[in-house]
MARTI-11024 format. One record per residue (C-alpha): residue number from 1; x, y, z; residue in three letters. Coordinates in steps of 0.001 Angstrom, whole numbers. Layout:
<sites>
  lodren        X        Y        Z  drendo
     NUM        X        Y        Z     ALA
...
</sites>
This chain:
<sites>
  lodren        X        Y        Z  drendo
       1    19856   -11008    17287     UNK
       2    15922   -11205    17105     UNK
       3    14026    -9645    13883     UNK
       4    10777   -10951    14903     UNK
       5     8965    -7938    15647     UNK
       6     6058    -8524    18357     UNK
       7     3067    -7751    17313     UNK
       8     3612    -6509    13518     UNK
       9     3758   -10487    12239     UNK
      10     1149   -11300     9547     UNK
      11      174   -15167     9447     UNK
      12      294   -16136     6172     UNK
      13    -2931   -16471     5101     UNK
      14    -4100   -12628     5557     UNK
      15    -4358   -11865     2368     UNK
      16    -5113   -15448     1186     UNK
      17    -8844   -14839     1363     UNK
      18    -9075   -11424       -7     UNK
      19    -9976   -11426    -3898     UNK
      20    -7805    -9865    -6075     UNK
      21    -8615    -6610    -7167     UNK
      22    -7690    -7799   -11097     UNK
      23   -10356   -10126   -11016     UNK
      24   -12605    -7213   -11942     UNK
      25   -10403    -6005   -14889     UNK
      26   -11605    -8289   -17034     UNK
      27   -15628    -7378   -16558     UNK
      28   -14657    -3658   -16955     UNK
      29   -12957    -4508   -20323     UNK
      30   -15968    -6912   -20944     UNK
      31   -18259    -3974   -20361     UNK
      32   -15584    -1581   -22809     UNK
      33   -16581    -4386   -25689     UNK
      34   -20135    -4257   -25346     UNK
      35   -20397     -769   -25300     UNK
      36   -17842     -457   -28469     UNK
      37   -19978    -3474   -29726     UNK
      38   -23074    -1238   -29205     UNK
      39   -21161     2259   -30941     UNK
      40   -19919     -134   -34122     UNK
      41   -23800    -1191   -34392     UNK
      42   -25263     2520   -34072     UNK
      43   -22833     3042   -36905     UNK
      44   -23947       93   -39591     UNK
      45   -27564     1485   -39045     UNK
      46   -26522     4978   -39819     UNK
      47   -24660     3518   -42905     UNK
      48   -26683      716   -43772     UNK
      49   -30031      983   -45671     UNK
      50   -31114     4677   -44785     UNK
      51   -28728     6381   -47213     UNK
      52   -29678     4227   -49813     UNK
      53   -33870     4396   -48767     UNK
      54   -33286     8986   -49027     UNK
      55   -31162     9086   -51917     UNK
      56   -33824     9631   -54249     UNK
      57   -35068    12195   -52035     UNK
      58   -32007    14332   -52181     UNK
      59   -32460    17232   -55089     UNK
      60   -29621    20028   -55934     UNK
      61   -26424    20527   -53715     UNK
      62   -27644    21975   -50578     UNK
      63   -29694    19028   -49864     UNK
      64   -26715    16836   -50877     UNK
      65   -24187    19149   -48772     UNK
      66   -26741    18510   -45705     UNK
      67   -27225    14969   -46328     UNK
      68   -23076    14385   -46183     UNK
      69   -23107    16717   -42979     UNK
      70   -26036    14921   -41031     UNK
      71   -24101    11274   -41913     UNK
      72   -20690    12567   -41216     UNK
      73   -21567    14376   -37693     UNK
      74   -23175    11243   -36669     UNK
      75   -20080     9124   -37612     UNK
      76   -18070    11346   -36293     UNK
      77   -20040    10782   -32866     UNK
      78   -19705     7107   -33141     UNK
      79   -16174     7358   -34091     UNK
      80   -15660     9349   -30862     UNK
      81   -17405     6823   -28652     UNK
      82   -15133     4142   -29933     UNK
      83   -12021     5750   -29701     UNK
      84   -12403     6578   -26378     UNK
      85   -13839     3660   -25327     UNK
      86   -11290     1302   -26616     UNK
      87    -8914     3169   -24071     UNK
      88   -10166      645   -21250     UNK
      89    -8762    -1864   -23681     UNK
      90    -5802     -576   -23919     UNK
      91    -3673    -2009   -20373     UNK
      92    -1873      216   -18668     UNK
      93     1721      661   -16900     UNK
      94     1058      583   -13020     UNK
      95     3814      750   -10312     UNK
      96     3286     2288    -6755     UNK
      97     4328     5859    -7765     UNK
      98      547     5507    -9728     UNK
      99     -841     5921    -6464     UNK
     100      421     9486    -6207     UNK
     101     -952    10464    -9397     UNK
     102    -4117    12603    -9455     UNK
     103    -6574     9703   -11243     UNK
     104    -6261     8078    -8124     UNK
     105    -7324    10699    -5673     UNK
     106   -10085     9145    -4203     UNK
     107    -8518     5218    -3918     UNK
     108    -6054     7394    -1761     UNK
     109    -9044     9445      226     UNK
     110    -9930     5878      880     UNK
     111    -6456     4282     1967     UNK
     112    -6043     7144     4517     UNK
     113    -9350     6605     5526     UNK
     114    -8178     2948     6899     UNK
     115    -4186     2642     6185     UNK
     116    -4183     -891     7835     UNK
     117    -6603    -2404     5717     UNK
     118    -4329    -1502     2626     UNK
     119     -553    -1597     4255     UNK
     120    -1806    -3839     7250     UNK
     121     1014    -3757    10071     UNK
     122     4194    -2480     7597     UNK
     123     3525     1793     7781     UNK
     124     1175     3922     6556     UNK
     125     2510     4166     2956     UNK
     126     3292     1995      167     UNK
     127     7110     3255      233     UNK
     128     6891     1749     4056     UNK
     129     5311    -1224     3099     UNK
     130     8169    -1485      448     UNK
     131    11410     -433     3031     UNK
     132     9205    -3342     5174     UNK
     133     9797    -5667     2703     UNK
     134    13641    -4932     1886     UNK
     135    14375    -4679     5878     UNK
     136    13212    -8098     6201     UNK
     137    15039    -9336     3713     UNK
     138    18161    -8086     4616     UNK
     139    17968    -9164     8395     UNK
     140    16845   -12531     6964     UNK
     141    19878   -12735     4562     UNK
     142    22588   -11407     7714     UNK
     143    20905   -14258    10122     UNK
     144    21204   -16586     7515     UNK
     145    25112   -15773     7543     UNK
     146    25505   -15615    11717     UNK
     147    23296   -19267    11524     UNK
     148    26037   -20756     8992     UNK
     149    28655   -19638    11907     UNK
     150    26831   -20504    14975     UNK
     151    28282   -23929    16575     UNK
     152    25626   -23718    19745     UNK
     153    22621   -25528    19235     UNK
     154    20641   -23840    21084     UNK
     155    21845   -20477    19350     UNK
     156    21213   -21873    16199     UNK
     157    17486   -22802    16920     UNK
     158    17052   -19279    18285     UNK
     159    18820   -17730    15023     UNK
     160    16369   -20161    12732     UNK
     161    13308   -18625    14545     UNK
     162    14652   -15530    13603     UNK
     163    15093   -15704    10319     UNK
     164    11837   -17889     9559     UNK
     165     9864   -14956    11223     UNK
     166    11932   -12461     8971     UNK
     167    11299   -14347     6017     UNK
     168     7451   -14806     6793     UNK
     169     7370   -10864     7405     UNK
     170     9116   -10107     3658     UNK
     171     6799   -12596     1912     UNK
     172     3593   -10790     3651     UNK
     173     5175    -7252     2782     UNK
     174     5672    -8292     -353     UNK
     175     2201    -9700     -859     UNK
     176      756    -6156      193     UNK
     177     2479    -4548    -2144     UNK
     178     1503    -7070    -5294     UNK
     179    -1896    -6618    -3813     UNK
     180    -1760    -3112    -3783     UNK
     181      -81    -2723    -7415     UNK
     182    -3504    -5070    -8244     UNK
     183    -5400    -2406    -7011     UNK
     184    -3859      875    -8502     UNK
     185    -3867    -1072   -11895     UNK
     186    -7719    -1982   -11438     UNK
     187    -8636     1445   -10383     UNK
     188    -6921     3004   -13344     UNK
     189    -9034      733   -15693     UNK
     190   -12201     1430   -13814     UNK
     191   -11596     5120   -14678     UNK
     192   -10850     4707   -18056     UNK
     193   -13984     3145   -17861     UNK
     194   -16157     5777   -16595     UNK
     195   -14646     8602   -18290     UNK
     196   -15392     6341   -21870     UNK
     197   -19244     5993   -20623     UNK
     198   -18939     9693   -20433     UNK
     199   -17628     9715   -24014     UNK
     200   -19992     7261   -25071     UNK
     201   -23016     9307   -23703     UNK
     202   -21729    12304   -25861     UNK
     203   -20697    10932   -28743     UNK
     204   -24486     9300   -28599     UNK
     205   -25858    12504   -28559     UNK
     206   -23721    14001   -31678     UNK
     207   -24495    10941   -33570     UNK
     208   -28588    11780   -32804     UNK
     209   -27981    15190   -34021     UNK
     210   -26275    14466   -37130     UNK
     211   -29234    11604   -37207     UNK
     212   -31923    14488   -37311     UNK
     213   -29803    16710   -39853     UNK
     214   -29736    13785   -42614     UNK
     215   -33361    13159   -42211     UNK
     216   -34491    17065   -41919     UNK
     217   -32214    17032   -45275     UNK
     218   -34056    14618   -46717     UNK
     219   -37661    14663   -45799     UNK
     220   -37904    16920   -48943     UNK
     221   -39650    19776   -47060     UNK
     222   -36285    21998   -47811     UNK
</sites>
């Protein structure tokens, strides 16, 4: 009994020299910081010294009213940026069924674009890649039984063979799919990511309106 399988055994250093894809989670998240960094400071200036500097420049309640609604809107818009910035922060539950899921439409555009470069020699899916891995396994843990039986040397060299190249086949199966699960969770963070910028670029432009609104309200012109 043979489970080497010609032609669909990795060597072991495939995916040795390929960076992990979480080594760029923790720039994203840097990048989440700054930019919450950059919201929290937005939000000192708009309660710092300016209320203080206009006060005497607010007369009667409408002026007051429009005041509180100019500082709150623009708040409000900082507020926004942060909370939905600090969802990057936030880590996130990945296993392989988070490749199905529809944030991760174009990582799969791309994996069907070039399934070997993702599953290398184990299928064209993650859920091959993983019956790879358990396949392997198994045939490694039956030879391992037929090698404690077998009294021919010669059998038993052919039987370790075996079950070294069945072993060497589950480790690299299993690699793809840590590698992959890397991915999936790096992607997800990396759209969290853009979809905060998105936020952030909005909740910038409430925060400049509710900017304007305290200063038309307190130019004294009203």
């Amino acid at each position: 009994m043979s489970t080497a399988d010609p032609g669909r055994t990795e060597s072991a250093g495939t995916l040795a020299g390929l960076p992990s894809p979480l080594d760029a989670v923790g720039d994203m998240r840097a990048t989440a910081k700054w930019i919450i960094g950059a919201a929290a400071a937005v939000g000192v200036a708009l309660l710092g010294g300016a209320p203080l500097a206009a006060v005497g420049r607010i007369h009667g309640f409408g002026s007051a009213a429009e005041a509180f609604g100019g500082l709150a809107l623009g708040l409000a818009g900082v507020g926004w940026a942060i909370w939905h910035t600090a969802d990057a922060l936030i880590p996130p539950t990945t296993t392989l069924a988070t490749l199905d899921t529809p944030p991760l439409a174009d990582l799969r555009a791309q994996i069907a674009a070039e399934p070997a470069a993702y599953f290398g020699p184990f299928g064209d899916s993650a859920a091959q890649v993983q019956a790879a891995c358990q396949r392997f396994g198994t045939a490694a843990a039956q030879i391992a039984v037929m090698l404690a039986a077998e009294p021919d040397a010669g059998r038993q060299a052919i039987l370790a063979q075996g079950q070294a190249d069945a072993l060497a086949n589950a480790a690299q199966a299993s690699a793809r799919l840590r590698w992959l699960l890397a991915l999936a969770h790096a992607w997800r963070v990396r759209d969290q990511l853009r979809r905060a910028r998105l936020h952030t670029f909005a909740g910038a432009a409430v925060a400049a309106l509710g900017a304007v609104l305290f200063l038309v309200a307190t130019s004294g012109k009203g």
